[in-house]
C-alpha positions, -999 to 999 in steps of 0.1 A, spaced: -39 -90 89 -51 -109 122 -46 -86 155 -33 -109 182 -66 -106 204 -86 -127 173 -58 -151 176 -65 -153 213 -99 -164 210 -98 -180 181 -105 -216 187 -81 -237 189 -94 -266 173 -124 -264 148 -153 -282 164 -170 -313 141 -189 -303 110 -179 -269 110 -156 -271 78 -123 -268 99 -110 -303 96 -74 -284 95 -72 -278 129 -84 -319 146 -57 -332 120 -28 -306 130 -41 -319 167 -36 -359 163 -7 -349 140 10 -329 170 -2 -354 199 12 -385 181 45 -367 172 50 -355 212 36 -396 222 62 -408 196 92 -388 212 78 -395 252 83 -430 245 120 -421 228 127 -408 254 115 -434 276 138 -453 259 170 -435 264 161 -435 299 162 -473 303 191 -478 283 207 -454 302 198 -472 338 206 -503 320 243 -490 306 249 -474 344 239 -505 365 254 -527 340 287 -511 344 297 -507 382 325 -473 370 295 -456 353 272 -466 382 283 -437 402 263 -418 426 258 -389 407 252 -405 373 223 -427 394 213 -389 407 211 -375 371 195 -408 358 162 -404 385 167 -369 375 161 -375 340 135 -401 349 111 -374 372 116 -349 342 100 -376 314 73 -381 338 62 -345 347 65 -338 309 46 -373 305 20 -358 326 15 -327 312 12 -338 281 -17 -359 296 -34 -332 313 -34 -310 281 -49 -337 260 -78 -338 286 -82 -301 282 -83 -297 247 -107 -328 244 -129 -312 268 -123 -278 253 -137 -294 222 -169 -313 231 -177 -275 246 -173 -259 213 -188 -288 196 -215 -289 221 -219 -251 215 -216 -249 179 -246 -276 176 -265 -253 202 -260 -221 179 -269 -240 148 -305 -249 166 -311 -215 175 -306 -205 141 
């Protein structure tokens, strides 16, 4: 049984050579899955400005509203996603960077 503080600082994702493969797989696995459904929803977005400028009764003011609405949400979620990437890549050259100290000192 794990107590939740090991899980806490646990690392996140194994560093290089250390046997825990698991964890940089589950990562790309995870970061291409959220990069696939960005760009859905990228998608929906521009056929939905497309369908609402195309069509002058849809093209109302508060459909335009909701549609920049929709648009500011993808790209805060867009940049997010970006900013976590960075940390967890810079998360894991320190563990990496650490783990290859350790194993020197050893």
């Amino acid at each position: 049984m794990t107590s939740e503080s090991d899980s806490d600082t646990a690392p996140l994702i194994a560093p290089s050579g250390s046997g825990g493969g698991g964890g940089d797989r589950l990562y790309e696995t995870l970061s291409e899955e959220l990069d696939g459904l960005l760009k859905k929803l990228a998608k929906v977005n521009d056929d939905m400005t497309e369908i609402a400028t195309s069509n002058p009764a849809l093209g109302t003011p508060a459909a335009i509203h909701t549609i920049q609405r929709h648009r500011d949400i993808l790209q805060d979620y867009s940049q997010e996603f970006k900013k976590t990437q960075t940390n967890l890549r810079s998360r894991r050259e320190r563990e990496e960077l650490l783990h290859g100290v350790k194993k020197e000192i050893e």
